[in-house]
Steps between C-alpha positions, in 0.01 A plus 500: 500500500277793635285722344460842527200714519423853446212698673407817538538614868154763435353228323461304794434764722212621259363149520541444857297844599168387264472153613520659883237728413279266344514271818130536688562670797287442840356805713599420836280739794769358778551765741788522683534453920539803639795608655603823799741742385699676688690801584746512803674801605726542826568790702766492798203431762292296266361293190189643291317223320261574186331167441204505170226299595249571274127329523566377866345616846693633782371169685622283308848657513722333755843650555779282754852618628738253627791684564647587169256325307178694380246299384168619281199281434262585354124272405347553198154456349403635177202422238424601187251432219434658177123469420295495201269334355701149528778507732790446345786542830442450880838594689553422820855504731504411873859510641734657715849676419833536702786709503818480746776696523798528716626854629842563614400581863265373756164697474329605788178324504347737803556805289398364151198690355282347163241729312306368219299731229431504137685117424795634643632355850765780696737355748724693769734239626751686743832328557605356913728718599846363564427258204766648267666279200869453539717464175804238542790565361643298243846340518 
């Protein structure tokens, strides 16, 4: 034989939210890794990168084109400290972060211009010429 019971669907939803919220929680100060967005745009003669590197000098920005392939690196080295009378957080984050992407043409490295100012990396990748895409047709 089996037995039945009866509850009260808000009952144990009612329950459920206190004993979450009387759980202790822990203050985590993790910061994330940082990552390079990106903007790409394309023209008929050529792609325009917008790349946000925030915090980083223009020397430690490396940019590589392979063809297709456009690669961004980028070395990082940040510090920071809160002080008062007893410190109470040191932060410190040595790294580097990539970002590749593939374009649908062959860039021409010769031509390819990079600016950097205010965190924000601007590249002019023109396309080779005779380096057009060609669509196959499905049967």
């Amino acid at each position: 034989m089996s037995n039945i019971v009866r509850t009260d669907p808000f009952d144990v939803a009612f329950r459920d939210f206190f004993r979450n919220m009387l759980r202790p929680t822990r203050l985590d100060f993790e910061t994330t890794e940082p990552e390079i967005r990106l903007d790409l745009k394309e023209t008929e003669k050529a792609y325009m990168v917008h790349a946000e590197i925030p915090g980083v000098r223009k020397e430690d920005i490396e940019v590589s084109i392979d063809g297709s392939l456009v690669s961004i690196r980028a070395e990082i080295k940040r510090e920071k400290e809160e002080k008062g009378e007893t410190m109470l957080r040191s932060e410190r984050y040595y790294g580097a972060m990539t970002r590749s992407f593939t374009l649908a043409t062959e860039v021409d490295e010769k031509a390819a211009t990079a600016k950097y100012s205010d965190g924000v990396l601007e590249l002019t990748l023109p396309k080779k010429p005779g380096g057009t895409t060609r669509r196959l047709q499905i049967q």
